[in-house]
C-alpha positions as a LaTeX table, in Angstrom:
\begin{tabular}{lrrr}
\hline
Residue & $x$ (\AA) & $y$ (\AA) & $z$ (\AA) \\
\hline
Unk1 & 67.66 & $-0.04$ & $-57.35$ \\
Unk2 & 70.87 & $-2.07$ & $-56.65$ \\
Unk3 & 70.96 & $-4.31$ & $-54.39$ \\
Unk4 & 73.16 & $-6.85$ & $-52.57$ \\
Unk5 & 72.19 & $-9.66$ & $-53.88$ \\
Unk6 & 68.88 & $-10.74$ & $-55.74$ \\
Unk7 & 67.42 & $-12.29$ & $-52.59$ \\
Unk8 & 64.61 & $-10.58$ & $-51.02$ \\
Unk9 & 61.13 & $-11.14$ & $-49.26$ \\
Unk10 & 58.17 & $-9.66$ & $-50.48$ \\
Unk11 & 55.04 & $-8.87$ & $-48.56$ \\
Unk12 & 53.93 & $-12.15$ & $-46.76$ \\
Unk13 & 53.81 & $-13.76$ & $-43.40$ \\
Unk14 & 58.20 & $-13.82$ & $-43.45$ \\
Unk15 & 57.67 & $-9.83$ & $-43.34$ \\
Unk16 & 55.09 & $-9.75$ & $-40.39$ \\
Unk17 & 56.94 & $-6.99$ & $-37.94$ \\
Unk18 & 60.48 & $-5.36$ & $-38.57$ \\
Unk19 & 62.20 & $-8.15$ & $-36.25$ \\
Unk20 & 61.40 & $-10.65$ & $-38.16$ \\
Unk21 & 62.72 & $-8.12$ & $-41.70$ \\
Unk22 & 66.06 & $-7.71$ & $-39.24$ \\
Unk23 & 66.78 & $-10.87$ & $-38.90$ \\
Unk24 & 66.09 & $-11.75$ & $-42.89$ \\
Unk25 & 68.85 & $-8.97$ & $-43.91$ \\
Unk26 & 70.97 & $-10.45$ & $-41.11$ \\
Unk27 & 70.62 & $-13.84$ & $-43.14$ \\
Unk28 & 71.98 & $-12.15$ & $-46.08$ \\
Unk29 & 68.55 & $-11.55$ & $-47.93$ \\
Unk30 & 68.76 & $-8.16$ & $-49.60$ \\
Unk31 & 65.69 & $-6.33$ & $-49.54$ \\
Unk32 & 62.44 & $-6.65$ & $-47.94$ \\
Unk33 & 58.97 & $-5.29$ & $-48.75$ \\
Unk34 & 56.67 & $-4.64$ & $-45.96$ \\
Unk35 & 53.49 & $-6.43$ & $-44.93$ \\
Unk36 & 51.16 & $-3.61$ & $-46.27$ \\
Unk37 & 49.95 & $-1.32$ & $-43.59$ \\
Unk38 & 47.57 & 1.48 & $-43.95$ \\
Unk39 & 46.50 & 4.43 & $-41.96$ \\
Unk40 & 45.23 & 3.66 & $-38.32$ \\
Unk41 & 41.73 & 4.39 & $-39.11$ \\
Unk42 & 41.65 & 2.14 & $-41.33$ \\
Unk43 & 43.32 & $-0.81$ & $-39.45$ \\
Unk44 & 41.66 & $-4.34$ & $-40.07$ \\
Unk45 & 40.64 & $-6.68$ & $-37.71$ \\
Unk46 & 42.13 & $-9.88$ & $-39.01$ \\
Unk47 & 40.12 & $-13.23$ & $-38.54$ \\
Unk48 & 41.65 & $-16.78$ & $-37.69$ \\
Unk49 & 42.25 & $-18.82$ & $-39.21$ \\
Unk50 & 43.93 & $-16.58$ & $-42.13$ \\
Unk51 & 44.74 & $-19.90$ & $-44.21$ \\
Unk52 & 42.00 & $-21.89$ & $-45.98$ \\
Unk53 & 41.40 & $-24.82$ & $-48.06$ \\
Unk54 & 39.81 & $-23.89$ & $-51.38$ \\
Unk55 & 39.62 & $-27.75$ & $-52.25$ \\
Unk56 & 40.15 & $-30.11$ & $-50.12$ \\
Unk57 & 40.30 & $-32.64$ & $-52.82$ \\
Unk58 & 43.18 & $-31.22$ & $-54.15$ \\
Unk59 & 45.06 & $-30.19$ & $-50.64$ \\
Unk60 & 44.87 & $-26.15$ & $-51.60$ \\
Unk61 & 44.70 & $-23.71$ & $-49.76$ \\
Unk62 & 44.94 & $-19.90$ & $-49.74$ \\
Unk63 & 45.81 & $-16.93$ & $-47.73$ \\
Unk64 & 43.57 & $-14.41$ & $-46.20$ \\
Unk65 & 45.66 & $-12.30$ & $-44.40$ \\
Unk66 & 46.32 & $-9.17$ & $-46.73$ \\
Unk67 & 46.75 & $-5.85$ & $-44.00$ \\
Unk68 & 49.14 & $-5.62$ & $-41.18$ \\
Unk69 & 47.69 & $-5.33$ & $-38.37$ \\
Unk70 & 50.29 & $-2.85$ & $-36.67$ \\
Unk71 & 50.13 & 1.26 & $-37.23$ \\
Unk72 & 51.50 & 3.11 & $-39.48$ \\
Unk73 & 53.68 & 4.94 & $-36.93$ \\
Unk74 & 55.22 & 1.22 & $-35.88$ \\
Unk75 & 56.37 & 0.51 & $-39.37$ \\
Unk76 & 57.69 & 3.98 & $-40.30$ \\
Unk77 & 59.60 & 4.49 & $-37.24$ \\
Unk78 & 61.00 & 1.02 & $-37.10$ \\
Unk79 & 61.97 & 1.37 & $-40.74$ \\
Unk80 & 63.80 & 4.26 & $-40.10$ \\
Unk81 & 65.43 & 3.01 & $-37.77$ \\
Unk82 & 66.13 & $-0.69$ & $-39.42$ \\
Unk83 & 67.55 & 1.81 & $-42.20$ \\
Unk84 & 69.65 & 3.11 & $-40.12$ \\
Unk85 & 71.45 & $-0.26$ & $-39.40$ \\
Unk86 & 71.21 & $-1.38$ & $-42.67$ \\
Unk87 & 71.66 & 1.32 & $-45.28$ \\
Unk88 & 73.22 & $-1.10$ & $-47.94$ \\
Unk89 & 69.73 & $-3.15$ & $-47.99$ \\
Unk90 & 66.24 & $-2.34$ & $-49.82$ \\
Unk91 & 63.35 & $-1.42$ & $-47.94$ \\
Unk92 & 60.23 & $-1.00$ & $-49.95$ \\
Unk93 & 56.71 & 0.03 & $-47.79$ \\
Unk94 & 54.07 & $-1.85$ & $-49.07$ \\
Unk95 & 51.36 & 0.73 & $-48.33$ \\
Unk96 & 47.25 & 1.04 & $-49.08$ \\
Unk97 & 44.36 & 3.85 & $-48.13$ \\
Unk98 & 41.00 & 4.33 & $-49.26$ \\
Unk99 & 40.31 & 5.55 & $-52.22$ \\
Unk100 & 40.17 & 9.16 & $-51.09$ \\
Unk101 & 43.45 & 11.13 & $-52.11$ \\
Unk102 & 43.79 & 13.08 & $-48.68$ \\
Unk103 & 44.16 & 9.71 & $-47.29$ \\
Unk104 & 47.39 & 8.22 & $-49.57$ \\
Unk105 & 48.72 & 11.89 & $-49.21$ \\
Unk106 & 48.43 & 11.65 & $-45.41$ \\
Unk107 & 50.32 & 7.94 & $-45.31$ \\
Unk108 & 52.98 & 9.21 & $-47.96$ \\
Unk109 & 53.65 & 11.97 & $-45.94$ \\
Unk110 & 54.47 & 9.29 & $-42.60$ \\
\hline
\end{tabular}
């Protein structure tokens, strides 16, 4: 890959929906990689709160929120189309399916 810069996001809360990617590669960061997103069957249904203290003793806490909760179609359309705009930058799709093959064949093929 080459990239811009070696500035990027990976797949956290900054990479929630693809406005929130624009405005990153607006910023200057050079690559993004998607919140992972999976086929729509498969959607989760996330829980609040998504952060929690694993010891409170030591003020730690940890992150829960692992799926996006938006479709497949949103993030590979919007990509597209975020590509589109900015065909200098790295997009990477953070993607996940069950452990049936037809499944990551279907979401490859998106």
């Amino acid at each position: 890959l080459k990239l811009l810069n070696p500035f990027g996001l990976s797949s956290a809360p900054p990479t929630t929906s693809l406005p929130m990617i624009e405005r990153a590669f607006e910023m200057g960061w050079a690559f993004a990689v998607t919140k992972t997103f999976t086929l729509d069957k498969d959607l989760p249904t996330n829980v609040t709160p998504r952060i929690y203290s694993i010891n409170e003793t030591q003020h730690t806490f940890a992150n829960i929120e692992l799926i996006s909760e938006k479709t497949a179609k949103y993030w590979c359309e919007g990509s597209k189309a975020l590509k589109a705009k900015y065909p200098n930058h790295v997009l990477i799709a953070s993607i996940m399916a069950s452990t049936q093959l037809r499944d990551w064949e279907e979401l490859i093929r998106l």
